[in-house]
N, C-alpha and C positions, 0 to 999 in steps of 0.2 A: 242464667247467671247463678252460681252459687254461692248460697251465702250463710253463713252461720248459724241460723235457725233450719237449715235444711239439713244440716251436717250433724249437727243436735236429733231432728228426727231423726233421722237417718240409722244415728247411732242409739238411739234409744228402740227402735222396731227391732234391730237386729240381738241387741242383749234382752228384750226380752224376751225373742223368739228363741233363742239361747237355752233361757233358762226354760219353757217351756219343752223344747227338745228332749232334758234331760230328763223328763217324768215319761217319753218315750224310748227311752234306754235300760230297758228292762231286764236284769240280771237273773231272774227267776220268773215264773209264773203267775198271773196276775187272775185274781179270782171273776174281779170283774171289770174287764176292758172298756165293756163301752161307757160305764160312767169317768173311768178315764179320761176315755175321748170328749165325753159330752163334759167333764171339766174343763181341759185345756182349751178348749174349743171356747166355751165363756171366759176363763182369763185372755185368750188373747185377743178376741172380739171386744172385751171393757176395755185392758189396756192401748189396744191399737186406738180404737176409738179417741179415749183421753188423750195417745198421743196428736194425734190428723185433725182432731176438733179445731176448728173454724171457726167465730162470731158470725153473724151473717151480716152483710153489706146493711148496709141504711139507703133504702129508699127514699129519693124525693122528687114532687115534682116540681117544675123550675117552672114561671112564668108564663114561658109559651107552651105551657102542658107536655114537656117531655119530661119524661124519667126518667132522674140519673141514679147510678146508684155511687155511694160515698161510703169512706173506710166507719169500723163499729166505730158508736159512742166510747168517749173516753174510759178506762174501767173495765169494759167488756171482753179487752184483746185476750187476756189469758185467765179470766176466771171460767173454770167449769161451770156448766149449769146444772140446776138441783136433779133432773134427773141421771145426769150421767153419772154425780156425786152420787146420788141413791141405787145405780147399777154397779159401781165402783167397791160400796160399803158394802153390798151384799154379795161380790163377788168374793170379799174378803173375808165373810161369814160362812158361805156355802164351800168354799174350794176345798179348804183344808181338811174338813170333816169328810167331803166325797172322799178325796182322794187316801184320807186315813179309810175308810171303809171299802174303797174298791182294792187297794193291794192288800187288803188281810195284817190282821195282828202281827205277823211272822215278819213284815215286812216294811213294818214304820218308818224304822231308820235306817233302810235304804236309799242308797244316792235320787235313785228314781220316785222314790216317795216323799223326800225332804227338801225337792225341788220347788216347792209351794213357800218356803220360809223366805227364800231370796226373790221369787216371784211374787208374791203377795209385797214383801217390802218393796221392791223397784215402781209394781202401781202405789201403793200407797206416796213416793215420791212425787211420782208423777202428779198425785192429785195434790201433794203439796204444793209442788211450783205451779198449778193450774189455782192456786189462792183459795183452798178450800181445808185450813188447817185443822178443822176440827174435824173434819173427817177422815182426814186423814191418818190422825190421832187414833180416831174412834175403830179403823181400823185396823190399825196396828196394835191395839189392844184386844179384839176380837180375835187377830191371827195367834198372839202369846197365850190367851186361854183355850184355844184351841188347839195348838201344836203341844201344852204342856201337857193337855187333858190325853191325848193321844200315844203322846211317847214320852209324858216327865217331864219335868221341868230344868234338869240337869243334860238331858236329852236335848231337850227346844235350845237352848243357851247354846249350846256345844255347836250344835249341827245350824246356827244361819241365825237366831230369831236376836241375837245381839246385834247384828250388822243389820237389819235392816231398821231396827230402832234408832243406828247409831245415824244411817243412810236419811231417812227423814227429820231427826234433829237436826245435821249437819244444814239438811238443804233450808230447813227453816230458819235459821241462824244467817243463811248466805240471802234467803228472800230480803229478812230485814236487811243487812247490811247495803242492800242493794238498795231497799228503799230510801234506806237515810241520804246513800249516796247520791240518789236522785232528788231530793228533796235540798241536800246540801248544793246539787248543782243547779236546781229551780232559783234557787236563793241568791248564789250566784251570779247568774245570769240575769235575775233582774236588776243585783248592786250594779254589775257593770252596763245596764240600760241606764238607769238613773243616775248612774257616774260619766255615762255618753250623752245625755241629754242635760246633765250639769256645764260638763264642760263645753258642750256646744251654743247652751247659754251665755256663758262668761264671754265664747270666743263673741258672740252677736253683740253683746254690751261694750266689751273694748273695741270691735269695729264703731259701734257707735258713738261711743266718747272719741275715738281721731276722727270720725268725721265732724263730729259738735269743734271739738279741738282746731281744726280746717276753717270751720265756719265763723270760729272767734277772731283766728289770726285774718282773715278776710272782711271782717266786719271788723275789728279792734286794731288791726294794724296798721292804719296809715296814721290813726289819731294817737297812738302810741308812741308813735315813731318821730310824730311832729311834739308830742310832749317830751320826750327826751332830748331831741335835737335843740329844741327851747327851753330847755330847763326848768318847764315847768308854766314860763311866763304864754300864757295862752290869753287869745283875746275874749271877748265876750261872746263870737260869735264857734271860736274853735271850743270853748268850756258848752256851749250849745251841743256840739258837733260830740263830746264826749260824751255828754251825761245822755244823748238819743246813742251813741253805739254802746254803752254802756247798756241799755235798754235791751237793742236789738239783741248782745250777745247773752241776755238773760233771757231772752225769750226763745233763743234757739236753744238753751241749755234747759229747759224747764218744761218746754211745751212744744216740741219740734212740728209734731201731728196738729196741731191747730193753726200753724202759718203758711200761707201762699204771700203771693204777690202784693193781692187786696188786702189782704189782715196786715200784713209790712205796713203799706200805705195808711190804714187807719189807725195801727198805733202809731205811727211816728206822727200823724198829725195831731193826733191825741196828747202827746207829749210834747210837741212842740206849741202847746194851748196850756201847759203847764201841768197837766192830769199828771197823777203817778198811778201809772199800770201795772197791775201784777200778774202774770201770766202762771198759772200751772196744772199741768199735768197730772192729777189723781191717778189715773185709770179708768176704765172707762170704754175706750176709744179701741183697746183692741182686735184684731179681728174682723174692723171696717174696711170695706174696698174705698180703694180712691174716688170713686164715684161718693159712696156715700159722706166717706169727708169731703168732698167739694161741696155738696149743699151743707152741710156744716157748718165749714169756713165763711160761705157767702153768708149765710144766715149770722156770724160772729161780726163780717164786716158789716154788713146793714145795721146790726145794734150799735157797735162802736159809733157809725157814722154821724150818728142821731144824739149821741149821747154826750152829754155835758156837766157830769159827774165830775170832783177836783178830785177823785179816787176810784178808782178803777181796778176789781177783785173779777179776774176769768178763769173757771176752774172748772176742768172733765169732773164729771160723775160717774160714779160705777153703778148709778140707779138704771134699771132694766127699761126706762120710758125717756130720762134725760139724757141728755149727752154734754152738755155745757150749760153751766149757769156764769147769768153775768151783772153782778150786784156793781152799784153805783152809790157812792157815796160822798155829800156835802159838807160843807160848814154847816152846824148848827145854828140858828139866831137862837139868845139869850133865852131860856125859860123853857127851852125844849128838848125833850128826850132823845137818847140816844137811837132810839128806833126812828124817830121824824127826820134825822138826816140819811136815809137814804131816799133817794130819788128816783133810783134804777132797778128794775128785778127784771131778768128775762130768763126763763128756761128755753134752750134750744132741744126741739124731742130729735131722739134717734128717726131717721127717716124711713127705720121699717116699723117704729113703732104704731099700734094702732091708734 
């Protein structure tokens, strides 16, 4: 499959073998050929190199002692490492000066001689988008004191050494913007996680207010229905029958996760004993299997059962050992503090707690 960074090498191997070609198009005589050769031969062995370079796979082994190997650590994918960076630098110190000395004075600013100004800049690019800015800097200032030193400084300028300073700003300029842009889309993508995870909250809380909604009209509505129809005139035993669904529908609204079948049954006898109960929901309870709330609950209903408090306070905890406290509270007799009327305390623990 091709893909984009293949296409990118691709075309980065062949402009700089390009530009290397050109320091073998020799239009006169060359005094000394084979440092010639033994230049182009290290730029295109650094440059290739920086281009092909590879992170290496991450090694690991997995449980049942095989080893896999997995893409680099994050960071890794396109920075060069310090010694290709330090082959790179010194390709860019040593080229210029061979190649000014192997064609002779006569012949500086010749096409075949000034092939090194666009050559030298294309790797020092290359080692910019490989995340090595300062060497790459460090190198393009070594290539301009050495190409001015050689043929002038009006010479360097003219013949290539503007373009390739212009070639490595630009790319550095495109690195950033690319960072930002990624960092803009990092940012992104996490508002619209935390904007999907909002709204899939809200949607779980309006499902659950129409089912509470379901269970009021269920429990509230036949006594509603018989208070309307009678205008109000209820007997002793239907004001009974309200003020317990009255109850139940606070109890489903308040503390849904603390009621079964058995807790129903203990508060409504509880309240039909005259107690006023108060049911609610802290937090707490999250994250329990129904397993674990069912000894819970049984543990809630055994308390209530027992219990003969004219006040009644049941409330989750968000404490990491409790899970429901269930405080009981009396009449005072005369002369007695307000702490002497309670009668009730029971902590229910989490049932993983130790």
């Amino acid at each position: 499959m091709i893909s984009v960074r293949r296409i990118i090498v691709v075309l980065g191997v062949a402009f700089t073998a390009y530009l290397a070609a050109r320091g073998l198009w020799w239009t006169e005589s060359v005094p000394q050929p084979l440092l010639v050769f033994a230049s182009l031969s290290l730029y295109l062995v650094t440059t290739w190199m920086c281009i092909l370079w590879e992170p290496r796979r991450v090694s690991a082994v997995g449980p049942d002692g095989v080893v896999t190997e997995g893409p680099p650590a994050p960071g890794s994918r396109t920075r060069l490492p310090s010694w290709s960076a330090a082959l790179a630098l010194a390709c860019a110190v040593l080229v210029p000066s061979a190649i000014a000395v192997a064609v002779g004075p006569a012949a500086r600013t010749e096409p075949f001689a000034t092939w090194y100004l666009g050559g030298i800049g294309a790797l020092m690019t290359i080692v910019m988008v490989r995340r090595r800015a300062w060497v790459a800097w460090t190198g393009i200032a070594a290539l301009a004191v050495a190409s001015m030193v050689w043929m002038g400084p009006l010479n360097a300028l003219a013949l290539g050494l503007v373009g390739s300073i212009v070639w490595v700003a630009a790319t550095q300029l495109m690195l950033r913007s690319m960072d930002r842009a990624a960092r803009d889309t990092a940012q992104l993508a996490q508002l619209q996680r935390a904007a999907s995870a909002w709204q899939a909250s809200q949607s779980g809380r309006q499902r659950e207010r129409r089912i509470q909604i379901q269970r009021a009209l269920t429990v509230a509505g036949p006594i509603l229905t018989r208070t309307v129809t009678s205008g109000g005139a209820l007997t002793e035993t239907e004001r009974t029958e309200a003020r317990l669904a009255e109850g139940r529908l606070r109890d489903e609204i308040r503390g849904p996760r603390l009621l079964d079948d058995a807790v129903h049954a203990e508060l409504e006898r509880a309240r039909r004993r005259g107690t006023n109960v108060t049911v609610l929901d802290e937090g707490g309870l999250d994250g329990l299997d129904e397993a674990s709330l069912a000894i819970i609950r049984g543990q809630l209903a055994e308390t209530l059962r027992t219990a003969r408090s004219d006040r009644l306070y049941i409330r989750t905890s968000p404490h990491e050992r409790v899970a429901v406290t269930v405080v009981g509270r009396s009449a005072a007799g005369e002369g007695l503090s307000d702490e002497d009327a309670v009668d009730l305390w029971r902590e229910i623990d989490h049932p993983t707690a130790p």
